[in-house]
SELO-608007 format. One record per residue: residue in one letter; x, y, z of N, C-alpha, C in turn. Coordinates in steps of 0.2 Angstrom, whole numbers, padded with zeros to 4 digits, always signed. Layout:
AXYZXYZXYZ;...
***
This chain:
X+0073+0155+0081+0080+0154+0085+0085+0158+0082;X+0088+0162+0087+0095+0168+0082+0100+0160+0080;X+0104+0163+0077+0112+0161+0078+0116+0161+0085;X+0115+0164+0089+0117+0166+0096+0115+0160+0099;X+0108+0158+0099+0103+0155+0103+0103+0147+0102;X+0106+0146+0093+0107+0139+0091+0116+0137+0092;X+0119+0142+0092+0127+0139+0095+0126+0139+0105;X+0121+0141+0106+0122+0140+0113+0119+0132+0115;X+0115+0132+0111+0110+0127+0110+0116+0119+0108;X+0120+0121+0104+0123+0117+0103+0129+0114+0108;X+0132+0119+0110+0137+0119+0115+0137+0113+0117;X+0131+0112+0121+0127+0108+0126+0128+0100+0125;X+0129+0100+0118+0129+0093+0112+0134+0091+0110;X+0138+0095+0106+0145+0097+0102+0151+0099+0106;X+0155+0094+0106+0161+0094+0110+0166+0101+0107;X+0170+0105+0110+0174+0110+0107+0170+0112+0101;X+0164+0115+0101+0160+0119+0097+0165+0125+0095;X+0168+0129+0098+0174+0134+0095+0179+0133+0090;X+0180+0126+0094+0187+0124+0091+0186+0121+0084;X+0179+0119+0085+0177+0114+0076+0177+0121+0072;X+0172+0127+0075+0172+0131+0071+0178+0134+0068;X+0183+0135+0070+0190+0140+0071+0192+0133+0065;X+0190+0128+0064+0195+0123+0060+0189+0122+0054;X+0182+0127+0053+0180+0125+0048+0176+0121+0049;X+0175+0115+0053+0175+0109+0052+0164+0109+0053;X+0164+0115+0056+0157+0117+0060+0155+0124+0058;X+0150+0127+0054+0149+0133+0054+0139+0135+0055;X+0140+0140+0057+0131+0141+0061+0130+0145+0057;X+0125+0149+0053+0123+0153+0050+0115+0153+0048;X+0113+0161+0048+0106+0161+0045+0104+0157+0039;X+0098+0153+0039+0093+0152+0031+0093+0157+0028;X+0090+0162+0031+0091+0167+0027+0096+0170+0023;X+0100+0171+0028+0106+0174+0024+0110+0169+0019;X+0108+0164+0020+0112+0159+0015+0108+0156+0009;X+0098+0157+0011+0095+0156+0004+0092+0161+0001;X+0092+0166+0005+0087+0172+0002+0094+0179+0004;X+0099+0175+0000+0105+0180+0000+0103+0185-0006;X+0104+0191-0005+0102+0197-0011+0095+0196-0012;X+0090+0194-0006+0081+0194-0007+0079+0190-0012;X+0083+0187-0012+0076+0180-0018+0082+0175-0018;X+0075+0170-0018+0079+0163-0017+0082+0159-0024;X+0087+0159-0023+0090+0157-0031+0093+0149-0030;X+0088+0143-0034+0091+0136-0033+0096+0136-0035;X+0099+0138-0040+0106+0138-0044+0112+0139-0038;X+0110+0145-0034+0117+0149-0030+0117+0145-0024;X+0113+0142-0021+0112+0137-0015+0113+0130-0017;X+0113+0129-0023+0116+0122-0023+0124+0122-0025;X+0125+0127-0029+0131+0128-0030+0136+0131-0024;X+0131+0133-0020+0134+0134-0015+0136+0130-0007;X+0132+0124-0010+0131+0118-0006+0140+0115-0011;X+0141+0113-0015+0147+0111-0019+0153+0113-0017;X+0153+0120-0016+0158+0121-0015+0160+0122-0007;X+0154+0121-0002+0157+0119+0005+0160+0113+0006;X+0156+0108+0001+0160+0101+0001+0166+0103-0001;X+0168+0107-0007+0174+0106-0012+0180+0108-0003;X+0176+0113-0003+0183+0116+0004+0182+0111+0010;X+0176+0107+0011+0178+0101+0018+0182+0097+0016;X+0184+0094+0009+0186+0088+0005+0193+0091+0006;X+0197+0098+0003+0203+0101+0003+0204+0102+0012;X+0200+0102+0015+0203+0101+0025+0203+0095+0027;X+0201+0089+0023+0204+0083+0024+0198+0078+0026;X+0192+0084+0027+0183+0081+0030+0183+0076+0024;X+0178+0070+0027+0176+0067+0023+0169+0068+0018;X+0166+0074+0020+0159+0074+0015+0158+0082+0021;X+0151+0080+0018+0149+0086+0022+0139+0085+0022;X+0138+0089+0029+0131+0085+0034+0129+0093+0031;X+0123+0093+0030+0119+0100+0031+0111+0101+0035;X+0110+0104+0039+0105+0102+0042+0102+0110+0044;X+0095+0111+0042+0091+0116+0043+0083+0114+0043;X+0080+0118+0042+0074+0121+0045+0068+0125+0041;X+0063+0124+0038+0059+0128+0034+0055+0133+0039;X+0057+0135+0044+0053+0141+0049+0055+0150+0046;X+0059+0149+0042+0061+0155+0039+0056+0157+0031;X+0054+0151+0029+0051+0152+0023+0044+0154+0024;X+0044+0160+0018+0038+0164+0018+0035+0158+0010;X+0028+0161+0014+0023+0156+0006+0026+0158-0002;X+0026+0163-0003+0029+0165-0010+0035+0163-0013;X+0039+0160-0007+0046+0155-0009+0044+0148-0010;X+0038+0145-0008+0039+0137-0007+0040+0135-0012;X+0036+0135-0019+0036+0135-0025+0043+0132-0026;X+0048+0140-0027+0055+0138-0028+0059+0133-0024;X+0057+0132-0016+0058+0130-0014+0058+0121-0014;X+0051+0118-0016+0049+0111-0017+0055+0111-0024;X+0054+0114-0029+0060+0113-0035+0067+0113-0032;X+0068+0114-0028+0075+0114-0025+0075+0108-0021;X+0071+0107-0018+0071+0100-0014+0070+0093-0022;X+0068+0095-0025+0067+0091-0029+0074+0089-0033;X+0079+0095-0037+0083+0095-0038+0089+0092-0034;X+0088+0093-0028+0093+0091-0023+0098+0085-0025;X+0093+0079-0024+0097+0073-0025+0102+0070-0033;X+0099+0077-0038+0106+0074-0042+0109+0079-0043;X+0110+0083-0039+0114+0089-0037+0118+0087-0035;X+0120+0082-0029+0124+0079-0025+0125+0073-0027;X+0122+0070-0030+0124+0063-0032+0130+0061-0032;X+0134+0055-0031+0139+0055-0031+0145+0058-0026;X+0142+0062-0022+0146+0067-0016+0141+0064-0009;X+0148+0065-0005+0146+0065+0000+0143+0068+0005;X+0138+0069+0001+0134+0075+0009+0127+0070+0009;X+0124+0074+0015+0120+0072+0019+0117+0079+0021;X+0110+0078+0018+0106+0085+0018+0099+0082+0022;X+0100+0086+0029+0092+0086+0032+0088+0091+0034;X+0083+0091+0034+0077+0097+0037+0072+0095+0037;X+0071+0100+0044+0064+0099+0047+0058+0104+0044;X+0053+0102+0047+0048+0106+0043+0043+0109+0052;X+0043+0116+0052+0036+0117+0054+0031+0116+0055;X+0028+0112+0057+0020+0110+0054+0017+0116+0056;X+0018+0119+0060+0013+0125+0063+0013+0130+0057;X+0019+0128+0051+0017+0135+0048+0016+0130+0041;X+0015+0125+0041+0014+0121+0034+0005+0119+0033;X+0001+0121+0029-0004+0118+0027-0005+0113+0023;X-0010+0112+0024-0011+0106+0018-0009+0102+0014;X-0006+0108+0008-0003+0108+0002+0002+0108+0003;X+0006+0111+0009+0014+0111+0010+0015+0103+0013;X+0011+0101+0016+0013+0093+0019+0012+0088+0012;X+0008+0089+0008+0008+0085+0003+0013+0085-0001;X+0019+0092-0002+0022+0094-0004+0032+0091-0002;X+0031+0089+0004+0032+0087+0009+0036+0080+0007;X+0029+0078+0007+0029+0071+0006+0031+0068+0001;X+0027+0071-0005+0030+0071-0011+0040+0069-0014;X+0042+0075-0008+0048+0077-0012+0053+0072-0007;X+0051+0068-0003+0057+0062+0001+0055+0056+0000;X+0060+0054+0003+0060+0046+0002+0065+0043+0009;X+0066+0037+0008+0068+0033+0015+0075+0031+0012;X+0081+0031+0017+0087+0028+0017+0090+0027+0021;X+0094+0020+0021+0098+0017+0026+0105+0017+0023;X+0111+0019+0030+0117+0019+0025+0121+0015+0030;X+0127+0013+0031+0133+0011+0036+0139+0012+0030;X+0142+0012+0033+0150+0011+0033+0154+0002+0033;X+0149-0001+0031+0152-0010+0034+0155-0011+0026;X+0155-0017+0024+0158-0019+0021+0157-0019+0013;X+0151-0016+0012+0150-0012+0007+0148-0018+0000;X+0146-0015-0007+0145-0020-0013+0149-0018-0019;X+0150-0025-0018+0155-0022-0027+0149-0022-0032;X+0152-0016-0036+0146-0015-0039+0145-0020-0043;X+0149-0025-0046+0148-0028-0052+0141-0033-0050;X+0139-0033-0042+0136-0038-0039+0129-0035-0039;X+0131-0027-0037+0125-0025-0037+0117-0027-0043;X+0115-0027-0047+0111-0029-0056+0108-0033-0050;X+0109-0040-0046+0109-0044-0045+0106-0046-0036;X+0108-0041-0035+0109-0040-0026+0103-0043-0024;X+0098-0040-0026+0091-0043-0025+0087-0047-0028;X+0092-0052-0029+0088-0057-0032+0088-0065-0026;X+0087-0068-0025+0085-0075-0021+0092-0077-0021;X+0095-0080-0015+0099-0083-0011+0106-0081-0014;X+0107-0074-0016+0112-0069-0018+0117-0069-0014;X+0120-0069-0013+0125-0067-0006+0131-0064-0009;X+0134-0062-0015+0138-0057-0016+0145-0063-0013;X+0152-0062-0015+0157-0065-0015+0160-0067-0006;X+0157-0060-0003+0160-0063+0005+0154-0063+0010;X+0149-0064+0007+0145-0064+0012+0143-0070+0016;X+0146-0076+0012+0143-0084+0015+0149-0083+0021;X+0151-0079+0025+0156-0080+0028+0153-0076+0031;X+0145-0075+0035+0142-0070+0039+0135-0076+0040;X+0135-0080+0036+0129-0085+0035+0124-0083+0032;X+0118-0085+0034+0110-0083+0029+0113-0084+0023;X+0104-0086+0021+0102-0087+0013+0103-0085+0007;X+0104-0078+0009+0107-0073+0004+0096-0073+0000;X+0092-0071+0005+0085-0070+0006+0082-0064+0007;X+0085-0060+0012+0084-0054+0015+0083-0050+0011;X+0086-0047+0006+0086-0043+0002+0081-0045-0003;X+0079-0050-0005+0077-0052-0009+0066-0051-0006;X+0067-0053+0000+0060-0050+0002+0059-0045+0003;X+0064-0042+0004+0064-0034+0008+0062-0030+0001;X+0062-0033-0006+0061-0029-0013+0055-0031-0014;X+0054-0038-0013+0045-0040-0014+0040-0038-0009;X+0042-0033-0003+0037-0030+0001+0036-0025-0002;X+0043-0020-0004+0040-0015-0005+0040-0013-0015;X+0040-0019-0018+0035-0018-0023+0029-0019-0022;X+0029-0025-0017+0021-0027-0017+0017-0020-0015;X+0020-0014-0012+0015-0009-0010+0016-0004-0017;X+0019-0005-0021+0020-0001-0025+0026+0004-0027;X+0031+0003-0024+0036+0006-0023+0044+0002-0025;X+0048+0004-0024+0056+0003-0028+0061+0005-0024;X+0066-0003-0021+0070+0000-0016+0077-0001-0023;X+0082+0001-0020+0089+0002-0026+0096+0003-0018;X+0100+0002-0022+0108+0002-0018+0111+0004-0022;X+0116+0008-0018+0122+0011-0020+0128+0010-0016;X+0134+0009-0019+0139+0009-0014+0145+0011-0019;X+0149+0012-0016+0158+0015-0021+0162+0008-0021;X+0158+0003-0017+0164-0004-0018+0164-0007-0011;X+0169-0013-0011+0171-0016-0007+0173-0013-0001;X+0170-0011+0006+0174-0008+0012+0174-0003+0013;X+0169+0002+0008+0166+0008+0008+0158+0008+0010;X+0156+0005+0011+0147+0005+0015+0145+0004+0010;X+0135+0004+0011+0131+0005+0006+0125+0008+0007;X+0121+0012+0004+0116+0015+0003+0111+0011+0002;X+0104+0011+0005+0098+0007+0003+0093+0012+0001;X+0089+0014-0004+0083+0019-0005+0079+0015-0006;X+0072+0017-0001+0066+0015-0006+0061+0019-0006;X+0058+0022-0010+0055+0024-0012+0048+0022-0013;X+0041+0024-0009+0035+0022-0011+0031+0027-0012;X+0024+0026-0015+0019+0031-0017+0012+0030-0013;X+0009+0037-0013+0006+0038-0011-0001+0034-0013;X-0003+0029-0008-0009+0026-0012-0015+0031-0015;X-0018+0029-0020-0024+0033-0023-0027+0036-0020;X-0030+0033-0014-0036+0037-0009-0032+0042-0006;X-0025+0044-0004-0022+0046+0000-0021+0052-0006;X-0018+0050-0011-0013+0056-0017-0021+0061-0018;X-0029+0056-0022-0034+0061-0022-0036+0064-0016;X-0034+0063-0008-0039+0065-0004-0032+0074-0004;X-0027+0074-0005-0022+0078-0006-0021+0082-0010;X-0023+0079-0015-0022+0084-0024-0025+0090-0024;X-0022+0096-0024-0027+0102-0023-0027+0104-0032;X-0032+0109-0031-0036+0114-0037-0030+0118-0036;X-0025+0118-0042-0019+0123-0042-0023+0130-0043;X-0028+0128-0047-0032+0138-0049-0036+0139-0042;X-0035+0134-0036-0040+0138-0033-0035+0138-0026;X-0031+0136-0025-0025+0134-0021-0027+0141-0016;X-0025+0146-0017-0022+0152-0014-0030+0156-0011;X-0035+0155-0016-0040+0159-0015-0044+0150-0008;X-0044+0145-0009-0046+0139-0003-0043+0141+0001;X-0038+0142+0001-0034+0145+0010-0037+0148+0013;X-0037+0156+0010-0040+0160+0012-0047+0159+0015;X-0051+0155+0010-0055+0155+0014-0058+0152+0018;X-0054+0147+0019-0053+0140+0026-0050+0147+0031;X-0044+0151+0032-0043+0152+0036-0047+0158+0039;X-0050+0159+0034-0056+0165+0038-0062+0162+0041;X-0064+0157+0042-0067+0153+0046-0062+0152+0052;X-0071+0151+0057-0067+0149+0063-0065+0143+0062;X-0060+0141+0069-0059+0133+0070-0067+0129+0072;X-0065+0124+0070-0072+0118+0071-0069+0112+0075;X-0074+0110+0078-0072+0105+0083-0075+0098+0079;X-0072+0094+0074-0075+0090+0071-0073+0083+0075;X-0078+0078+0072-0080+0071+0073-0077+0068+0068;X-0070+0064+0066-0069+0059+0061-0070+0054+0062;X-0075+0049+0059-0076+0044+0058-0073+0039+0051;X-0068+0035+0052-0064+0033+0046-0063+0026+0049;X-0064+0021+0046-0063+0016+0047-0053+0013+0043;X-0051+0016+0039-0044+0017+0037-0039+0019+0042;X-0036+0015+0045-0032+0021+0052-0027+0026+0046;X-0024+0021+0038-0020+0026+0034-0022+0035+0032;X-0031+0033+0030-0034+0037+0029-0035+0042+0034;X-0038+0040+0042-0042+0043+0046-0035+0049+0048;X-0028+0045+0049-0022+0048+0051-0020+0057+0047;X-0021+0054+0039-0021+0059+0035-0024+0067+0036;X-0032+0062+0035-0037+0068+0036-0036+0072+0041;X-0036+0067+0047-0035+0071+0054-0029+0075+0054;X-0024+0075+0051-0019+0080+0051-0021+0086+0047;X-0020+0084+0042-0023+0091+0035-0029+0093+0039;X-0033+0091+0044-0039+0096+0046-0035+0099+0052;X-0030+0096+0056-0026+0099+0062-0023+0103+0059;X-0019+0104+0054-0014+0109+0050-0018+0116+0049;X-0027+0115+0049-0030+0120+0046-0032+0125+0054;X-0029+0121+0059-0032+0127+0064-0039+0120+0068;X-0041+0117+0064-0048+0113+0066-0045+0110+0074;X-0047+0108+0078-0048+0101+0081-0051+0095+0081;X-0047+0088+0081-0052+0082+0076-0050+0077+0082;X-0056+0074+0083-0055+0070+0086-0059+0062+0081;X-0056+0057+0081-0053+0050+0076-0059+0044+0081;X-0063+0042+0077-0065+0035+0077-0066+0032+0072;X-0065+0025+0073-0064+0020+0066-0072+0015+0068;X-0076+0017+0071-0083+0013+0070-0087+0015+0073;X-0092+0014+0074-0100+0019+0077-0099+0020+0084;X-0096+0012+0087-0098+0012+0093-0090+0017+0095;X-0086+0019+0095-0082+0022+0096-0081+0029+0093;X-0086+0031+0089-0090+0038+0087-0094+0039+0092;X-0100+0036+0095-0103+0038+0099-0101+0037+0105;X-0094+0036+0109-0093+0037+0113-0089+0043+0114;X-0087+0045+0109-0083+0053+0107-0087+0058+0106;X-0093+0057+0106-0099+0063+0105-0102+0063+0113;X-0099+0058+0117-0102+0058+0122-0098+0060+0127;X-0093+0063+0126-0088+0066+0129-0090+0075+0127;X-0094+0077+0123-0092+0085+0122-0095+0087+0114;X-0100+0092+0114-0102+0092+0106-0097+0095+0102;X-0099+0093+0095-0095+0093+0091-0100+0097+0087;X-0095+0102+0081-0099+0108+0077-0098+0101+0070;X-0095+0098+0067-0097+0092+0062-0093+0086+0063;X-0099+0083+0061-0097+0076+0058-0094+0074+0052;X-0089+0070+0053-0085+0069+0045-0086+0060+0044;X-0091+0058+0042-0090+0051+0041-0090+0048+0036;X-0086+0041+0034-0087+0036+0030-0094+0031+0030;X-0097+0030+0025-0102+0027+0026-0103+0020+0028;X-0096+0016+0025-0096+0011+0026-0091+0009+0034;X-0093+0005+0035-0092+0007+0044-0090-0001+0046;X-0086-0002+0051-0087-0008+0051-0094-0014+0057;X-0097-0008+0058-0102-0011+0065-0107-0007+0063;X-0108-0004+0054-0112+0000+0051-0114+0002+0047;X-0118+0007+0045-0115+0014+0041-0116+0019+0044;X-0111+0024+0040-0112+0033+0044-0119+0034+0045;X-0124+0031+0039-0132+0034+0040-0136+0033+0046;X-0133+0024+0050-0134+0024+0055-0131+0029+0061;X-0126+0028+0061-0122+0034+0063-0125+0043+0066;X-0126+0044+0063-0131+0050+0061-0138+0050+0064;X-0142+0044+0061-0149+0044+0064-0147+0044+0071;X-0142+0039+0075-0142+0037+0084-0140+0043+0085;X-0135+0049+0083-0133+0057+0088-0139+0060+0085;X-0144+0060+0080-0149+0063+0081-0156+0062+0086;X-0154+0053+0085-0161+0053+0092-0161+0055+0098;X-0151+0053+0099-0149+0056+0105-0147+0063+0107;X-0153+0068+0103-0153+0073+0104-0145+0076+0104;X-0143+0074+0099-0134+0079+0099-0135+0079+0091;X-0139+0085+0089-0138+0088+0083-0131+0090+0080;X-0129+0087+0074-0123+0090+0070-0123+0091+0064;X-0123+0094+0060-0121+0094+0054-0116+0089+0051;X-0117+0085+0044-0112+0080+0043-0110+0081+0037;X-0105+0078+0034-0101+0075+0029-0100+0069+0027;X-0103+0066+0022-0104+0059+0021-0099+0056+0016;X-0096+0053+0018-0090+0051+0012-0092+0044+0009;X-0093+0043+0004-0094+0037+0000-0092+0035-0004;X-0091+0031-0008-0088+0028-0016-0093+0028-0021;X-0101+0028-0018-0106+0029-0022-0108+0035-0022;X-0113+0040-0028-0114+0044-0030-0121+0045-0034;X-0122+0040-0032-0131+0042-0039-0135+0046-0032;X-0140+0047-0038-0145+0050-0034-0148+0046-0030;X-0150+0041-0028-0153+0037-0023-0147+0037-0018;X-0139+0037-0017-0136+0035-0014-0136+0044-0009;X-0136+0049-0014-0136+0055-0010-0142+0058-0007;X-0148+0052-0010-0154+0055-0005-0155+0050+0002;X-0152+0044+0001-0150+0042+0007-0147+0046+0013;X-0140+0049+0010-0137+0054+0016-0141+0059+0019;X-0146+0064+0012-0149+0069+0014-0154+0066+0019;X-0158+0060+0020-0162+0060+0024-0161+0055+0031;X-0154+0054+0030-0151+0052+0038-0149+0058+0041;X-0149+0064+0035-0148+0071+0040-0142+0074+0039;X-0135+0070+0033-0131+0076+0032-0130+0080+0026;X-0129+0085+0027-0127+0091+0024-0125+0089+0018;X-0119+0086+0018-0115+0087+0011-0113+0079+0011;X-0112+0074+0004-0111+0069+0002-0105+0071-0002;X-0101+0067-0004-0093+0068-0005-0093+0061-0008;X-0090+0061-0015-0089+0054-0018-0079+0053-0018;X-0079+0046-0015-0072+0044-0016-0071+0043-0023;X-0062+0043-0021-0057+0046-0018-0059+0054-0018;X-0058+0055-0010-0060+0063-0010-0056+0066-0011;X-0056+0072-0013-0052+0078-0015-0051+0081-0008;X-0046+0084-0006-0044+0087+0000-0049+0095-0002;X-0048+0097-0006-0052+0104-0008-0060+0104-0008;X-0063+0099-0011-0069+0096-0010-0070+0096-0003;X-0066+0094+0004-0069+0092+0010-0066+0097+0012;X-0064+0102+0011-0063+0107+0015-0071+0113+0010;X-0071+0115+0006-0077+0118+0004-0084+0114+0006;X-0084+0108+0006-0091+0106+0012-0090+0107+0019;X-0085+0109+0021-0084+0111+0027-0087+0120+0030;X-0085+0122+0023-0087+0130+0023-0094+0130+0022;X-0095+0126+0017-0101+0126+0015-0109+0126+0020;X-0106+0121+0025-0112+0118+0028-0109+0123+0035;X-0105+0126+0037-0101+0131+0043-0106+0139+0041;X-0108+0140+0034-0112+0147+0034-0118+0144+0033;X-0120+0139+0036-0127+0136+0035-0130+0137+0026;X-0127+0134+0024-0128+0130+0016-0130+0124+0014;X-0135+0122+0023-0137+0115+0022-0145+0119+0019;X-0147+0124+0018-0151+0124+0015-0154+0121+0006;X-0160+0119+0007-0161+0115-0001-0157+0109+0000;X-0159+0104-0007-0156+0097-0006-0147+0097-0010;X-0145+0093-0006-0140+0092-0007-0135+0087-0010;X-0130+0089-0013-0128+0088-0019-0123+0084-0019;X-0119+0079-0024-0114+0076-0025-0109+0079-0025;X-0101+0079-0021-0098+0082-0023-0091+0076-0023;X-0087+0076-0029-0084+0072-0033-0077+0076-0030;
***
């Protein structure tokens, strides 16, 4: 989208779009010109030049200042710099009023860019109501707290206090911030990527640029996920959609084989443990059913009896949890140039 095409776009939104601009108050300009000003991205010049947009809304009388773009401009050779910038970001502005959002293209982000993604945000709620003194804050979240004016709203003064035990229970960390009494307040929370999810994501930095490559010289595959974790199955199923693949998602046998009964598929991607099974079952029923596929067997076990089971229910490649995202894409290549040749091996 030019600048021409995003101010027209806006018009449609934004009341006296000219007039905001003529006053500062609104301005439109390229990502490129504004990150990759003099051809290289410099995190230093873009945040210092996030500062001093504030520093001139704050002297026109604005109260903060919103920034809001788009990662469709960034070439691969900048993301690097670019994730350090995002990471930077939040104590770059700390204490200032800004509000920094961007969207991301998934049609140009891979794998690695989405775990990238995910890594570098987090979740917040803000208002403008009546805000926390801080001296309260230490304590905000502790059991039937209510802070000095709050009994004069009712409740327990409990809310906050489950709202910390949910999300520590998943392992994660909410926090507030506020300037005081009648100035709002900020809520972050912050969680982490469960283990199954962080291993099935973690790429091989040494082999990062040359796996691309060769996932993306393959063709697209029409695969079968089989995942009983809908946290899990959602995952995969994207990082295999982000790769060009099409996935289509069951979480048990019977709803496996009723997706292989709609259209053949070039592989199977299963869990062993199943809940109306196992994949090995799985597997044997599209083979009696005359709907040969090549598979991928995912399991938490790995001995050799466990990998001569997969090989003789008929799949190709066996995968020990938590799986490596790099791992399930090289069994992919693998068994795609016909590498189901000989017996088949554990891959961790």
């Amino acid at each position: 989208m030019t600048v021409d095409e995003a101010r027209e776009a806006l018009c449609a939104v934004v009341p006296n779009l000219a007039e905001r601009e003529a006053k500062g108050q609104f301005e439109v300009f390229p990502n490129t010109d504004w990150c990759m000003a003099g051809g290289c991205f410099d995190m230093k010049r873009i945040l210092d030049g996030w500062a001093e947009k504030y520093r001139q809304g704050l002297q026109r009388g604005y109260a903060g200042l919103r920034v809001s773009g788009d990662t469709a401009w960034l070439e691969s050779a900048n993301w690097e710099s670019f994730c350090q910038y995002e990471q930077s970001i939040d104590s770059a502005i700390a204490g200032s009023n800004i509000l920094v959002l961007c969207t991301y293209s998934l049609d140009r982000c891979g794998p690695y860019e989405l775990l990238d993604v995910v890594r570098n945000h987090r979740f917040t709620v803000s208002d403008n109501g009546i805000g926390v003194d801080p001296a309260v804050i230490p304590r905000l979240f502790s059991a039937f707290e209510q802070g000095e004016r709050s009994s004069a709203f009712g409740g327990l003064g409990l809310g906050l206090a489950i709202a910390k035990g949910i999300v520590e229970a998943h392992g994660g960390r909410i926090s507030v911030e506020s300037e005081g009494q009648g100035k709002g307040a900020t809520f972050t929370v912050k969680l982490p990527l469960s283990d199954e999810v962080s291993s099935l994501l973690a790429p091989d930095a040494l082999n990062r640029e040359s796996t691309q490559e060769q996932l993306h010289a393959d063709r697209p595959l029409r695969i079968l996920l089989v995942e009983d974790h809908p946290d899990i199955a959602r995952m995969m199923a994207r990082l295999l959609i982000a790769e060009g693949h099409e996935v289509v998602t069951a979480y048990c046998i019977r709803t496996a084989l009723a997706a292989a009964d709609g259209g053949p598929f070039d592989v199977l991607v299963s869990d062993l443990g199943l809940p109306d099974g196992s994949g090995h079952d799985l597997m044997r029923r599209l083979t009696a059913a005359h709907k040969p596929i090549k598979g991928i067997a995912i399991s938490g076990y790995g001995a050799a009896g466990d990998i001569e089971q997969s090989r003789k229910a008929g799949f190709a490649e066996h995968i020990i949890k938590p799986v490596a995202f790099d791992a399930l894409h090289q069994a992919l290549i693998r068994i795609t140039a016909d590498a189901r040749n000989g017996p088949i091996r554990a891959r961790p």
